[in-house]
C-alpha positions as CSV (number, residue, x, y, z in Angstrom):
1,X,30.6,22.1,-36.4
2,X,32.6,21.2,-33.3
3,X,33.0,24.1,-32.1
4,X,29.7,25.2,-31.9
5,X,28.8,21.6,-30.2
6,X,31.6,22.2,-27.7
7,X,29.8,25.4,-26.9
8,X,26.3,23.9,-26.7
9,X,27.6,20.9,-24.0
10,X,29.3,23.8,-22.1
11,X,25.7,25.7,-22.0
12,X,24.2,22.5,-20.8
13,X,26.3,21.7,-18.3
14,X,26.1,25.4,-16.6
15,X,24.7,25.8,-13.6
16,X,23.6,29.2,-13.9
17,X,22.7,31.0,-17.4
18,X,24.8,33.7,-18.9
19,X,23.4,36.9,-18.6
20,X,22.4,38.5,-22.3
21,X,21.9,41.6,-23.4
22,X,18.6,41.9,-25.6
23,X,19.0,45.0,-26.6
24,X,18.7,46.2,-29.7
25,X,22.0,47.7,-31.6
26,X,21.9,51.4,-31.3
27,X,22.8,52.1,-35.0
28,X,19.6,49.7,-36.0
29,X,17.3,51.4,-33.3
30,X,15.4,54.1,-35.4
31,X,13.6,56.5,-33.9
32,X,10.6,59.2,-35.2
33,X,8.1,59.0,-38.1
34,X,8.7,57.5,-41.3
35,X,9.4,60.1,-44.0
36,X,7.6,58.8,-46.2
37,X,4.7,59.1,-44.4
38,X,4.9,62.0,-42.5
39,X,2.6,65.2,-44.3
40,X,4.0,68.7,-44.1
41,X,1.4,69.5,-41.4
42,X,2.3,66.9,-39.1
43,X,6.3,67.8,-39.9
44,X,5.8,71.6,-38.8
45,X,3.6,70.9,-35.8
46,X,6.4,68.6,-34.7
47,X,9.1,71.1,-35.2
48,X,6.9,74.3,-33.5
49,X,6.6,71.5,-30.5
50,X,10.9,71.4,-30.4
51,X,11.2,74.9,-30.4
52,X,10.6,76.9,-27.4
53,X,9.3,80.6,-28.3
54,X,9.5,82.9,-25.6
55,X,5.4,84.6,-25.8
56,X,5.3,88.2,-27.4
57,X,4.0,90.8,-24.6
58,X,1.7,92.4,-26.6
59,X,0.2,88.8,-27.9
60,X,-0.3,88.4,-24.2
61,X,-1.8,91.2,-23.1
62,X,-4.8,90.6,-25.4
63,X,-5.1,87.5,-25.3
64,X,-5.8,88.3,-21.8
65,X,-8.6,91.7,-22.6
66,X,-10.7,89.0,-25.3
67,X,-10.0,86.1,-22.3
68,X,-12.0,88.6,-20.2
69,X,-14.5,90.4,-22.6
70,X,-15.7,86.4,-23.5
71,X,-16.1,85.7,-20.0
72,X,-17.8,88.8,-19.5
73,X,-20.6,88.2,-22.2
74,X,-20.6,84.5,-22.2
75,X,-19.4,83.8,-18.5
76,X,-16.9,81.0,-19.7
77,X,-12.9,81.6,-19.1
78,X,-11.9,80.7,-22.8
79,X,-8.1,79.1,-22.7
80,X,-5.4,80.5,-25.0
81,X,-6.0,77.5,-27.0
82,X,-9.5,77.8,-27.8
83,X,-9.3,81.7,-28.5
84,X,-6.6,80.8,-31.0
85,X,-8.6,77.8,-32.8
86,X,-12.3,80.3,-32.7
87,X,-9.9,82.5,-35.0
88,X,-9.7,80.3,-37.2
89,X,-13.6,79.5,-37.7
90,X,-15.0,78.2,-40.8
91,X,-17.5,81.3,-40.7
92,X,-15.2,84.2,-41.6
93,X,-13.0,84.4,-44.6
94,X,-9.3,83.5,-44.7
95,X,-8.7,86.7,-45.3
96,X,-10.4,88.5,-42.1
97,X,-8.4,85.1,-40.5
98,X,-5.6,86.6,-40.9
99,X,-6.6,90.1,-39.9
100,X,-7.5,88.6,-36.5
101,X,-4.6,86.6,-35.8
102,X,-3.0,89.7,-36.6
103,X,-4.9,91.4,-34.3
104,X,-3.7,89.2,-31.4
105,X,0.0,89.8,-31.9
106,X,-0.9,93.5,-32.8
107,X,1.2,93.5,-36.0
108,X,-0.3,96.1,-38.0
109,X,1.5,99.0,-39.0
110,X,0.0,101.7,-37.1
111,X,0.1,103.1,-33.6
112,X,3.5,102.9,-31.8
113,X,4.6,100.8,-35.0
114,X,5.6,104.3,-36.5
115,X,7.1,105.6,-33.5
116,X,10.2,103.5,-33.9
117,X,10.8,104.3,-37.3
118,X,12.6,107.9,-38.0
119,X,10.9,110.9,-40.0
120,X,7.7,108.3,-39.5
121,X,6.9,109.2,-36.1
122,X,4.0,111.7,-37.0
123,X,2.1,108.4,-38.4
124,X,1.7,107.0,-35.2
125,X,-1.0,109.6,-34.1
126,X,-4.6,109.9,-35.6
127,X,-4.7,113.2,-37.7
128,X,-8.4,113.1,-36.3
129,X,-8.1,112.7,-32.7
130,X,-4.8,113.5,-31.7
131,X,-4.7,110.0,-29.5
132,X,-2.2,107.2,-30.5
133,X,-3.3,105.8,-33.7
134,X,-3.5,102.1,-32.5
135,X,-5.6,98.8,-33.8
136,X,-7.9,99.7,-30.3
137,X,-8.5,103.4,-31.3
138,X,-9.2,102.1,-34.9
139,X,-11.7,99.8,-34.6
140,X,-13.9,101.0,-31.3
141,X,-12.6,105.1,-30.8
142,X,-11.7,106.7,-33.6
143,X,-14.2,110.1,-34.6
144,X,-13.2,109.5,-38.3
145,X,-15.8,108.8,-40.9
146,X,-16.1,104.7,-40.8
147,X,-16.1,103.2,-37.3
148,X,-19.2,104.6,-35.3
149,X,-21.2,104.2,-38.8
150,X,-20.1,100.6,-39.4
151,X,-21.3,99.8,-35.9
152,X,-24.6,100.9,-36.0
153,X,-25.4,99.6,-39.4
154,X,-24.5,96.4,-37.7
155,X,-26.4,97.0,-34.6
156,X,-29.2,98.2,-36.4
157,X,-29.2,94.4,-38.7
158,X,-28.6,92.6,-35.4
159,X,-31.6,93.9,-33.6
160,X,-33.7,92.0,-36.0
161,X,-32.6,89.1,-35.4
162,X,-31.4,89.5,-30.8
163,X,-32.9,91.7,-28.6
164,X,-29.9,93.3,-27.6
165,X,-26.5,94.2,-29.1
166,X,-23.1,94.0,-27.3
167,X,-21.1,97.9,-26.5
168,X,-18.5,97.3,-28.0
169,X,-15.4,98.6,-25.9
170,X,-12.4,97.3,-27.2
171,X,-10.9,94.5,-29.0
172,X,-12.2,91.6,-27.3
173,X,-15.3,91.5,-28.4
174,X,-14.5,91.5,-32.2
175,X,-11.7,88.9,-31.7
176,X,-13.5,87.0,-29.4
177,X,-16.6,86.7,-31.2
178,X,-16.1,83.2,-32.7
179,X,-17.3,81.9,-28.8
180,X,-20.1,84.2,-28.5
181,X,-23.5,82.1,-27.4
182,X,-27.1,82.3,-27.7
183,X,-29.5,80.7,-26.2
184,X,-33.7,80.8,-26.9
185,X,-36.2,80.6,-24.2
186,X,-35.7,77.0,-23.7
187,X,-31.9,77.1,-23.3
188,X,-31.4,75.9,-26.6
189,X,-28.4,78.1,-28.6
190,X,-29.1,79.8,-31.4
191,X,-26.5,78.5,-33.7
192,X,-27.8,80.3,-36.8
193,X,-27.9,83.7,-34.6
194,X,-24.3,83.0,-33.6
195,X,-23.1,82.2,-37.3
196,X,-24.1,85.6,-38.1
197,X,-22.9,87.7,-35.3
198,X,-19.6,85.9,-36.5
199,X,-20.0,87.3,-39.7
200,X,-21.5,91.1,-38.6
201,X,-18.5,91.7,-36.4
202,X,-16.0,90.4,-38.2
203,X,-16.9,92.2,-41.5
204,X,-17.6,94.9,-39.8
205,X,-14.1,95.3,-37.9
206,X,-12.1,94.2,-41.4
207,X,-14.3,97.1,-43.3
208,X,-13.5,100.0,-41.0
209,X,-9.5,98.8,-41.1
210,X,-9.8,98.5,-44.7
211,X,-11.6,101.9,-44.6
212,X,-9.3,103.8,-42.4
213,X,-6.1,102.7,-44.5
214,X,-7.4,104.0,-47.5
215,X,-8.1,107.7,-45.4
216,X,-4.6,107.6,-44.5
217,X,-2.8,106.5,-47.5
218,X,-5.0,107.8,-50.5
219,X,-7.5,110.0,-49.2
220,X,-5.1,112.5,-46.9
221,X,-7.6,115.7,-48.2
222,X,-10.9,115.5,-45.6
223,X,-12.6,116.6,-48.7
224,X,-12.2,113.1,-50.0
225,X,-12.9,111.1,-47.4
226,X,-15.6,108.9,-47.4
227,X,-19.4,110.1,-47.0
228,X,-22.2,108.5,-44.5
229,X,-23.4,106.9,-47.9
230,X,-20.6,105.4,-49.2
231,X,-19.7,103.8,-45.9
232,X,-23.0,102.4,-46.0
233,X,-23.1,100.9,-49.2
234,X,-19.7,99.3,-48.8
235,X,-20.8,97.8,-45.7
236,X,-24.1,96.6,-47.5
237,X,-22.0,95.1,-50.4
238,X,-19.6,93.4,-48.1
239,X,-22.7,91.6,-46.0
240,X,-24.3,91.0,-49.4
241,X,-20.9,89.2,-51.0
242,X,-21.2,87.2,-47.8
243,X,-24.8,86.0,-48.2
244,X,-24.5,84.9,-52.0
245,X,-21.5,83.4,-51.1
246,X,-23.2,81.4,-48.5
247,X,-25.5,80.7,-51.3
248,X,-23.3,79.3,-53.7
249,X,-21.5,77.2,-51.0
250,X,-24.7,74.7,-50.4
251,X,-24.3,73.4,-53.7
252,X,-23.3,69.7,-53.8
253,X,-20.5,70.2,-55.7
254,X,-18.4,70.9,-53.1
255,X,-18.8,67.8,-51.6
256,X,-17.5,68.0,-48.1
257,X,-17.2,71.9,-47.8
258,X,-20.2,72.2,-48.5
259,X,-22.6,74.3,-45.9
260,X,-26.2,73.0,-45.1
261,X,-28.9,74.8,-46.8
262,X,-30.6,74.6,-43.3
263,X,-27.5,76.4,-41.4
264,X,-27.5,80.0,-44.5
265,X,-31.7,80.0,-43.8
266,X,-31.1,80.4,-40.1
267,X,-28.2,82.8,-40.1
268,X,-29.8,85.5,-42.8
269,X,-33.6,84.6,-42.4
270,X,-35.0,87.7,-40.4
271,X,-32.5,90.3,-41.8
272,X,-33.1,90.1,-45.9
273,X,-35.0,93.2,-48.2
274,X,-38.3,92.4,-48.5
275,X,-38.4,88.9,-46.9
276,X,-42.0,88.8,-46.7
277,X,-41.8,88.1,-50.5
278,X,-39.5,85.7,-50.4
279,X,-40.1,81.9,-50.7
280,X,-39.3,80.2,-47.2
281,X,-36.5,78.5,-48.9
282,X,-34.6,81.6,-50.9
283,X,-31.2,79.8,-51.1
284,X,-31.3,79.5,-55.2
285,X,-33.2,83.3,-55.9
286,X,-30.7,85.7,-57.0
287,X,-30.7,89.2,-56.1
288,X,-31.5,88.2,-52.6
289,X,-30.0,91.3,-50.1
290,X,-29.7,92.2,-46.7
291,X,-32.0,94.5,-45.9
292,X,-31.1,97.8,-43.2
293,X,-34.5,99.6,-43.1
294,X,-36.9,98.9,-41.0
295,X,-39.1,95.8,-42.4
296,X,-42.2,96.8,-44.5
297,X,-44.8,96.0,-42.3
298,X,-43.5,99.1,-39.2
299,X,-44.7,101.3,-41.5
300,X,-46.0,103.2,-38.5
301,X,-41.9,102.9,-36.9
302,X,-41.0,105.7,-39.3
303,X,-43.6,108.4,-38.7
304,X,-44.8,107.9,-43.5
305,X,-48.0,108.1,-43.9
306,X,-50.4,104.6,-43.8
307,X,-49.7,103.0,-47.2
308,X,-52.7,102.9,-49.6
């Protein structure tokens, strides 16, 4: 057209050029992921990133004891980050996931919990010991039938497979076990020996919770709470649920999830009943069981007369 020739021989004939803005139009420039591709993971990380949350106190203070009780067994300064992801191992079971991460921000209901609640208030002490009945005191002090025979049924199963078993003090040990390391006599780690000191001390800690609630809320008579050999056997059944679990998880059918037949022989070989009868690979026997005696051959160990 002419006018837009008119324009053109004015361009041309400039001496300097006009200066353009090649910016895009603000309500075309779109910003963020497309909604249509974004998942529901990647949506709430984004949305926990916007929002600033002021840390709890009590999440603080131990993440700060297990920061210090894994630096004190394994001599590394874990970060906040990495104590919440070895929560969150593939080892334990989502439900003693939870009970950990619940641990951290101390949100059970016992302790100083009750205190703030009226006509509650006597809940807050343990009936036993007359100390605060907190998450602490529950897992590592408490005189009441459960906790001190928990630990040394799981001491007495480590020390078959480690020379020496942690004192456990307080709660960073058991939350901070997911970092533990051990290493052979060539520096190597013993990664099937630190799969199952995953598993001992977290079942272990989840059992004597689980066993200390049902004291308190359905077994209030001491008459019926629970004997030396009922602890036991609970404990045994919970490690034993573990290991045919284990067992049934090798199976190809679970594709990806699947654990390595190699990785189940290296975490139970050394602790089962009766091993010495046992095939060298045991993963498809049912009926295997994680034996707490002392192995067959000590016969000398526990003072019986020499076998026929």
């Amino acid at each position: 057209s002419k006018n837009a020739k008119a324009l053109a021989n004015t361009g041309v004939h400039k001496e300097q050029c006009d200066a353009l803005d090649l910016n895009p139009n603000p309500n075309f420039n779109l910003t963020g992921a497309k909604l249509s591709l974004v998942s529901q993971a990647t949506a709430y990380k984004g949305l926990r990133e916007r929002e600033q949350v002021a840390p709890r106190l009590s999440t603080t203070i131990n993440l700060d004891i297990t920061r210090h009780a894994v630096n004190d067994l394994t001599g590394h300064m874990p970060t906040d980050a990495q104590m919440w992801r070895s929560i969150r191992s593939k080892d334990i079971t989502r439900t003693i996931r939870v009970f950990l991460w619940k641990v951290l921000h101390k949100t059970q209901k016992c302790g100083d919990y009750w205190l703030k609640i009226p006509t509650f208030e006597h809940r807050g002490t343990c009936s036993e010991c007359g100390v605060e009945d907190s998450i602490t005191h529950i897992l590592t002090e408490c005189s009441a039938p459960g906790q001190s025979e928990i630990w040394n049924l799981a001491k007495k199963v480590w020390l078959k497979k480690h020379d020496s078993w942690p004192s456990i003090k307080g709660l960073g040990l058991i939350v901070g076990c997911c970092m533990a390391k051990f290493y052979n006599e060539k520096g190597q780690r013993k990664l099937g020996t630190e799969r199952l000191y995953r598993i001992l001390m977290t079942e272990s800690a989840h059992l004597i919770w689980r066993i200390r609630c049902e004291r308190v809320l359905e077994r209030n008579d001491r008459d019926q709470w629970h004997t030396a050999k009922e602890i036991s056997n609970r404990w045994q059944s919970a490690l034993n649920k573990r290991l045919a679990l284990d067992q049934a998880m090798t199976s190809r059918k679970y594709e990806s999830k699947a654990i390595k037949a190699k990785t189940v022989l290296h975490t139970w070989s050394g602790i089962l009943h009766n091993e010495q009868s046992l095939p060298d690979d045991w993963i498809g026997l049912p009926g295997v069981l994680v034996g707490i005696g002392p192995p067959e051959w000590a016969w000398w160990e526990r003072h019986e007369p020499e076998p026929p």
